[in-house]
C-alpha positions in Angstrom: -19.9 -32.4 -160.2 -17.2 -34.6 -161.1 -16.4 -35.4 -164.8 -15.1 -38.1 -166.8 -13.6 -38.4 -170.4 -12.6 -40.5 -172.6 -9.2 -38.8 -174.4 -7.3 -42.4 -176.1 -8.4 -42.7 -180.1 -9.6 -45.7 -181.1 -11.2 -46.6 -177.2 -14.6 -45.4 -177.2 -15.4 -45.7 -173.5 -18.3 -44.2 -172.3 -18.8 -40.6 -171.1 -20.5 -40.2 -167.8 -20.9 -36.8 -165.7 -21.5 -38.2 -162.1 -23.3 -35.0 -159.2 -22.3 -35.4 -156.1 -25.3 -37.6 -154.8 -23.4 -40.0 -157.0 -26.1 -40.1 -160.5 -25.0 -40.6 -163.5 -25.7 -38.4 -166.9 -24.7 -39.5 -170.3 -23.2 -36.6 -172.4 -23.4 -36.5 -175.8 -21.7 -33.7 -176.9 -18.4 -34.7 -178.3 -15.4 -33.1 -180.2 -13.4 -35.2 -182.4 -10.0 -33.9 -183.9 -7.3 -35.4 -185.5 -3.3 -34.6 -184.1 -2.8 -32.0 -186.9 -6.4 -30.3 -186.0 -5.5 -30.1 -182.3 -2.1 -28.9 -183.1 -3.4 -26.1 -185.0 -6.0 -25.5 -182.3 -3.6 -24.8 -179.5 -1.5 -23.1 -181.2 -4.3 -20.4 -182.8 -5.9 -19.8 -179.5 -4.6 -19.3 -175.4 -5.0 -22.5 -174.0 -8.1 -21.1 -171.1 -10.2 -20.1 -174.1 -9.6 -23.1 -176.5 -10.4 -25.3 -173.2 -13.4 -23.5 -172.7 -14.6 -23.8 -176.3 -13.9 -27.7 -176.1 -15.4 -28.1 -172.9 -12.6 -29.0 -171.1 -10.4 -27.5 -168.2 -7.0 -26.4 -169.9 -5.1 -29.2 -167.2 -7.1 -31.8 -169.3 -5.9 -30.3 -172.4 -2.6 -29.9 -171.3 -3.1 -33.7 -170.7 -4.7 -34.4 -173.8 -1.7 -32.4 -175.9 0.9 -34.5 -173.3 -0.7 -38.0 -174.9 -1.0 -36.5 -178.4 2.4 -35.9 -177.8 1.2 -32.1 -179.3 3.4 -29.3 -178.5 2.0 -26.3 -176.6 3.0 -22.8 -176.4 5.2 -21.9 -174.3 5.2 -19.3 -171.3 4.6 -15.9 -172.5 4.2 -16.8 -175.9 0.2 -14.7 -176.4 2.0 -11.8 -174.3 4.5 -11.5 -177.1 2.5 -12.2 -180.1 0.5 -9.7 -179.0 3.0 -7.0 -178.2 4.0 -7.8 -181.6 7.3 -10.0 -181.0 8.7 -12.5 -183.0 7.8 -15.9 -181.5 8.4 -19.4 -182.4 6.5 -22.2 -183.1 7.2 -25.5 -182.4 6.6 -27.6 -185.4 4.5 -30.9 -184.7 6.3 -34.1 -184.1 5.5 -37.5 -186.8 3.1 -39.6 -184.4 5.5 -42.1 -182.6 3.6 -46.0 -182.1 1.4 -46.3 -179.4 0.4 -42.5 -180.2 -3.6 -41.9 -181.6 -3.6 -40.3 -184.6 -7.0 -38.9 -183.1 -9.4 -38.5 -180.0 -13.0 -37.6 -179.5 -13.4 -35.0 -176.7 -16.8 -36.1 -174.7 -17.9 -33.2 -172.5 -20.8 -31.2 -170.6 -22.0 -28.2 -171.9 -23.4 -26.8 -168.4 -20.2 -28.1 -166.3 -17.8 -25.1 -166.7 -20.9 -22.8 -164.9 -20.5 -24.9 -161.5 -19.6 -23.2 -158.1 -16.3 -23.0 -157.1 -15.7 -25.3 -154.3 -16.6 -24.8 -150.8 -19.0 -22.3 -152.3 
């Protein structure tokens, strides 16, 4: 299955999940977080699991965070927390213009379990 969201605040296009004979679901599951909530969000969890909790591959949030203009983690960052390291965090930037100050996450709660392709 392919999937389609709609990441820009303020444009509430619809979410569709489309199969590969081409049908079309409406999902109506949806996420809706401010910059600040997101910022705290990926920077409390590793990005897989957070993506996974949202619905979401972690290249869409990685996306999503890009736009937000959000910073991430940065390589290596959970392997040192957890070894017990001193880490920095990057703090998060004032919204610039043209930036949403939120976004509503639409996604399919049965889309992660799909076969890999090929499969």
């Amino acid at each position: 299955m392919l999937r389609f969201y709609c990441f820009l605040g303020g444009i509430h296009a619809l979410a569709r999940t489309v199969d590969l004979l081409g049908r079309c679901f409406m999902t109506e599951d949806r996420v809706k977080l401010t910059r600040e909530e997101l910022y705290q969000k990926v920077w409390g969890a590793p990005a897989t699991k957070l993506a996974r909790e949202l619905g979401v591959s972690d290249v869409a949030l990685g996306k999503l965070c890009r736009r937000l203009d959000v910073p991430k983690p940065y390589p290596g960052y959970w392997s040192q927390l957890a070894a017990g390291r001193r880490v920095r965090r990057e703090p998060l930037p004032p919204r610039r213009q043209g930036v949403p100050a939120e976004v509503i996450i639409y996604h399919h709660p049965g889309g992660r379990d799909l076969p890999a392709r090929g499969s």
